[in-house]
KOLVEXNU-119389 format. One line per field, with one value per residue (C-alpha): x, y, z; residue in one letter; residue number from 1. Coordinates in nm, 3 decimals, always signed. Example, Ala and Ser with C-alpha at 12.3 -4.5 7.8 and 13.67 -1.06 7.14 Angstrom:
px <- (+1.230,+1.367)
py <- (-0.450,-0.106)
pz <- (+0.780,+0.714)
lomar <- (a,s)
fifi <- (1,2)
***
This chain:
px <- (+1.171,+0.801,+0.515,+0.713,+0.901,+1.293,+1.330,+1.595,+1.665,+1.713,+2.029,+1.844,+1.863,+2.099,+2.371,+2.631,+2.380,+2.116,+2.364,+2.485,+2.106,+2.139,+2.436,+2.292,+1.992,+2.225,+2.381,+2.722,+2.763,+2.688,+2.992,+2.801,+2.894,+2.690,+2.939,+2.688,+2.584,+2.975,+2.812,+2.647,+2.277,+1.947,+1.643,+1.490,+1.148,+1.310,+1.078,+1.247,+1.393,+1.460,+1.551,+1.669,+1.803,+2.007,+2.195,+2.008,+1.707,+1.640,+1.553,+1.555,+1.169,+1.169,+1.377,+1.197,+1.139,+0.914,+0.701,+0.680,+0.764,+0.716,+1.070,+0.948,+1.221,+1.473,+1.650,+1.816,+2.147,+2.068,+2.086,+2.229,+2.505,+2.649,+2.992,+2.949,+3.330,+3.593,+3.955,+4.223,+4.453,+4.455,+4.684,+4.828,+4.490,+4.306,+4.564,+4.599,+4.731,+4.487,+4.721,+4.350,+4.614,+4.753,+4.554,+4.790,+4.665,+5.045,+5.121,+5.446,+5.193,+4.857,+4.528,+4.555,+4.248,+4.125,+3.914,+3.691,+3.431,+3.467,+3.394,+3.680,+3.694,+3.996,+4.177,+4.141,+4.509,+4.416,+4.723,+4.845,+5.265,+5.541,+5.573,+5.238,+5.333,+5.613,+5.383,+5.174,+5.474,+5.584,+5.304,+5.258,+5.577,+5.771,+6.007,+5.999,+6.050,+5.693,+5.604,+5.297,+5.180,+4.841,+4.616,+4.809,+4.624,+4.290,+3.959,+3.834,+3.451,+3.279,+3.354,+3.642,+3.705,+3.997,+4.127,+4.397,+4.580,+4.939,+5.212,+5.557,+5.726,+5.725,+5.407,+5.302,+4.968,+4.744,+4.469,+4.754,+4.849,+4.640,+4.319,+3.997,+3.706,+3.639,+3.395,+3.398,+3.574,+3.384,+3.510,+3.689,+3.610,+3.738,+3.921,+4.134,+4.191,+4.587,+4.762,+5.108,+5.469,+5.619,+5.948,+6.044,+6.305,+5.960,+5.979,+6.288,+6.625,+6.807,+6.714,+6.465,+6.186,+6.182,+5.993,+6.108,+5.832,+5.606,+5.533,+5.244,+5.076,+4.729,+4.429,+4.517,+4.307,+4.526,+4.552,+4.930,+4.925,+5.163,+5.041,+5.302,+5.123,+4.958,+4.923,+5.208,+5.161,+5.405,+5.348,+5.461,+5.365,+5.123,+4.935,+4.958,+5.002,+5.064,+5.421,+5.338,+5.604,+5.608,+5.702)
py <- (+7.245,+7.263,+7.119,+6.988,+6.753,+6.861,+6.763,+6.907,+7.144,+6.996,+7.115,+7.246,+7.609,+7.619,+7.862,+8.049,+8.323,+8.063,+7.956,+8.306,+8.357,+8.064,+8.146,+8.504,+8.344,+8.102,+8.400,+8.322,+8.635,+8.687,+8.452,+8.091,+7.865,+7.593,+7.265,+7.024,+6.723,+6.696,+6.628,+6.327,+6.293,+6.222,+5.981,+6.279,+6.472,+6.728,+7.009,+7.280,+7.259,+7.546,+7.800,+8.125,+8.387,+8.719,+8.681,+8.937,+8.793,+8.775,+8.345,+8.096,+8.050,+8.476,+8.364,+8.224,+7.840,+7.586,+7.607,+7.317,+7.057,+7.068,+6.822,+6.537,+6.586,+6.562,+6.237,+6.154,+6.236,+6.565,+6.731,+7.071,+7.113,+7.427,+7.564,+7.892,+7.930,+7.804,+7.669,+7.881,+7.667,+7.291,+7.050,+6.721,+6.582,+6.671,+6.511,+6.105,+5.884,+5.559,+5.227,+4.976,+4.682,+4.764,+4.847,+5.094,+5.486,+5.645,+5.568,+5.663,+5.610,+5.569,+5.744,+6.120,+6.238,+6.541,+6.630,+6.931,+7.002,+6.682,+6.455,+6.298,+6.262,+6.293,+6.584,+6.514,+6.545,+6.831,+7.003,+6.763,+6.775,+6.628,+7.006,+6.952,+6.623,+6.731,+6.975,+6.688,+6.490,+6.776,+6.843,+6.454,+6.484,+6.288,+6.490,+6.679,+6.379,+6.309,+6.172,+6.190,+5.846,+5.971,+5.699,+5.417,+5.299,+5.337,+5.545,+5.683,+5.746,+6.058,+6.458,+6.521,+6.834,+6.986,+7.008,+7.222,+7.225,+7.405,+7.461,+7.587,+7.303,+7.560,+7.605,+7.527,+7.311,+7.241,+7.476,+7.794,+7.670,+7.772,+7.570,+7.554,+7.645,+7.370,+7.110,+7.288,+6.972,+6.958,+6.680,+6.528,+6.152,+5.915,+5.739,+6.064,+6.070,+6.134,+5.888,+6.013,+5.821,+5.994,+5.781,+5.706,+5.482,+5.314,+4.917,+4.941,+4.752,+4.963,+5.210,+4.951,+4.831,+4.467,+4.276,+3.928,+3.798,+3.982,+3.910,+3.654,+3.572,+3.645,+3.578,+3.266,+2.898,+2.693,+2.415,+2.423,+2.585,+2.811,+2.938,+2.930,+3.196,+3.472,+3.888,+3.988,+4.188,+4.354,+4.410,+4.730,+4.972,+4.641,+4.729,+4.516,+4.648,+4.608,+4.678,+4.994,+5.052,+5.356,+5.396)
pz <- (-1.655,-1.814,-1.668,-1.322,-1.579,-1.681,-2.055,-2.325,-2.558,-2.942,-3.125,-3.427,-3.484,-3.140,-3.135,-2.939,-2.902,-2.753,-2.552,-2.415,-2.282,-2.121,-1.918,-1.820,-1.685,-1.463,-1.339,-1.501,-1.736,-2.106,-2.213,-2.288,-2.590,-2.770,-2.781,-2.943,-2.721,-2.577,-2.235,-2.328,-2.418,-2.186,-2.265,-2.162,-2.347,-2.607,-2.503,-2.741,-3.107,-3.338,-3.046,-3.211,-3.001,-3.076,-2.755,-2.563,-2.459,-2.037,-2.049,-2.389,-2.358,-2.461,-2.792,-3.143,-3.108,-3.266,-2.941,-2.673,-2.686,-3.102,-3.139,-3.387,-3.601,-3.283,-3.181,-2.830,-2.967,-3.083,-2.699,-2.653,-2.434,-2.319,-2.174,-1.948,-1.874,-2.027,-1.854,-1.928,-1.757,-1.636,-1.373,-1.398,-1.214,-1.503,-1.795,-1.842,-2.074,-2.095,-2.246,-2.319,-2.240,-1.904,-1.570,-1.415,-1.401,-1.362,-1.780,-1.979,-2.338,-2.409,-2.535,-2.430,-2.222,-2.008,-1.803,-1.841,-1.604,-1.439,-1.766,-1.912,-2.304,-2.542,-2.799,-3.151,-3.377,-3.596,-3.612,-3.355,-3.346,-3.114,-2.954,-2.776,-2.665,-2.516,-2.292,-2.193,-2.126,-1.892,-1.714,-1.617,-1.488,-1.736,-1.889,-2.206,-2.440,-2.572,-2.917,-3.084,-3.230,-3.394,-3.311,-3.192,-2.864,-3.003,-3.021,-2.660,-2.585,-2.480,-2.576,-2.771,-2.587,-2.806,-3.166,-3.339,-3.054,-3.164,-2.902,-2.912,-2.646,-2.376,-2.243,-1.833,-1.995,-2.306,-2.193,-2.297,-2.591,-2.927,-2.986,-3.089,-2.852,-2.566,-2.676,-3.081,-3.249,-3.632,-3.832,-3.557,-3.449,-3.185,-3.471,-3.452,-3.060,-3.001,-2.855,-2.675,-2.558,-2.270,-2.275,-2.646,-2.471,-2.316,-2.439,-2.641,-2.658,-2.854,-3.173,-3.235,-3.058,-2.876,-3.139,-3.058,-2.877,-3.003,-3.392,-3.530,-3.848,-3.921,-4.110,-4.289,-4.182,-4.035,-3.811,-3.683,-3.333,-3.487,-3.831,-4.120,-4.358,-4.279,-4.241,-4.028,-3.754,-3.442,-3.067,-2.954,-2.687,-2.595,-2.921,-3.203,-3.575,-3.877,-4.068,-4.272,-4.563,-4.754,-5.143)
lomar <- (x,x,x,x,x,x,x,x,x,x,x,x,x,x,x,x,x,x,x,x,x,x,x,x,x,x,x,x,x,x,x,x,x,x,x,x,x,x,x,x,x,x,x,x,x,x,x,x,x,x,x,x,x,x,x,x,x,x,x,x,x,x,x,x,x,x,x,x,x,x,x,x,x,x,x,x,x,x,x,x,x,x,x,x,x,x,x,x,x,x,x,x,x,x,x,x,x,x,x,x,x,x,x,x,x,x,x,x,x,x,x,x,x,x,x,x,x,x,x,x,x,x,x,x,x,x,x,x,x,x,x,x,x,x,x,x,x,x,x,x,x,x,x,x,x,x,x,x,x,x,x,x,x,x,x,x,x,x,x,x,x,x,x,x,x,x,x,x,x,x,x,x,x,x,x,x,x,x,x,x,x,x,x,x,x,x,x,x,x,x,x,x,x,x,x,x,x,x,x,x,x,x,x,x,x,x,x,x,x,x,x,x,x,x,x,x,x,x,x,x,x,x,x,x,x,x,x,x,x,x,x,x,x,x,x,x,x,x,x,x,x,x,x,x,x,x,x)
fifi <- (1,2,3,4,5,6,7,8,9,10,11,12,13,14,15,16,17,18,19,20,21,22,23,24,25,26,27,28,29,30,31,32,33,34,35,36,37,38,39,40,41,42,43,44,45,46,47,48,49,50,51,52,53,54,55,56,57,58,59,60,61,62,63,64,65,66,67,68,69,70,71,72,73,74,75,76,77,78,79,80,81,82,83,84,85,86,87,88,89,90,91,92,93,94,95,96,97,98,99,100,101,102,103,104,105,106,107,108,109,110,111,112,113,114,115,116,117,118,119,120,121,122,123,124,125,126,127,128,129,130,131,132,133,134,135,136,137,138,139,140,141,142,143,144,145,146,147,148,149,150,151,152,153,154,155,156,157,158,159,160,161,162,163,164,165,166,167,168,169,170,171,172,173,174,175,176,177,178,179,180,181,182,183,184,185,186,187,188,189,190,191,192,193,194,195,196,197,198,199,200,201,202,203,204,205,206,207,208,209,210,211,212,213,214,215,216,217,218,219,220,221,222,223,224,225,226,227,228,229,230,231,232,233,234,235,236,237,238,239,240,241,242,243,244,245,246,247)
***
């Protein structure tokens, strides 16, 4: 707050240190970490920019900055966000799997998501293997069967809260397997968001999916109600794709 108005702090120049002052002067320890603008961003006044701290400073106004409210070169998106403790666990409450095509919350597939600090957003697939899918799998109650299907239900919105996630198989939750910090995701975008099946037997007749229904032709202009040329695409999992072959 400056001048009885709250406003934000711009991300340029921000770092852990910055972000470690900040957590001290909330009275949560010396253990804070800059994650970017994972918690969304405010059409707010930018009152800092350039904040520079060593990590040891008693408030972020005591650190180098370009002075108030000096943030022309600072755009909406550019909010800091900061993490003063991190989960080192999590529970099935705060683990879903989001299928875009069907309304029901309890899903065997979909989009994985958490939930960290009450904002849900989704785990980028870095690193991503069947191993950790299995742990998500497990922990939503659904056996130990899970696949990992990279992207197949489509880009979430918000934080991605997680990358290089590695487990073994055998660990109680995400949160203790090895990843990167909460809310530090570089290079990552929602076009990477994992996407998860829980029952590989899920929508299947056999070894193969059930396909019958569900294949059309697309992108060529005609005026049959059933087109006789075209790109030819599959419904699975309630998503449909292409046919990718592999030489």
């Amino acid at each position: 707050m400056y001048e009885a108005t709250w406003g934000t702090v711009c991300d340029r120049g921000f770092t852990d240190a910055a972000a470690r002052v900040v957590c001290a002067r909330l009275g949560f320890g010396r253990t804070g970490r800059f994650v970017r603008n994972a918690f969304g961003n405010a059409w707010k006044t930018a009152w800092l920019s350039n904040v520079i701290c060593d990590g040891n400073e008693t408030d972020i106004a005591s650190c180098r900055h370009s002075g108030w409210s000096s943030t022309y070169e600072c755009y909406y998106n550019g909010a800091v966000s900061v993490i003063c403790e991190e989960y080192n666990s999590l529970d099935a409450d705060h683990v879903r799997l989001i299928n875009p095509s069907s309304a029901q919350s309890n899903q065997l597939a979909g989009r994985l998501e958490i939930k960290y600090f009450g904002t849900w957003g989704t785990v980028c697939d870095d690193e991503f293997t069947d191993a950790t899918a299995q742990v998500i799998c497990t922990m939503l109650g659904f056996g130990s069967t899970g696949k990992f299907v990279r992207n197949a239900f489509g880009p979430g919105t918000g934080p991605i809260w997680l990358s290089k996630v590695t487990c073994n198989g055998s660990e109680r939750d995400i949160a203790s397997c090895g990843h990167s910090p909460w809310g530090v995701t570089a290079n990552c975008f929602h076009s990477n968001d994992v996407s998860i099946i829980c029952d590989i037997t899920w929508n299947q007749t056999s070894e193969n999916p059930q396909i019958s229904d569900g294949v059309r032709l697309v992108g060529y202009s005609s005026r049959l109600p059933v087109p006789t040329n075209g790109r030819l695409e599959i419904l699975y999992l309630g998503i449909w794709g292409i046919h990718r072959c592999y030489r």
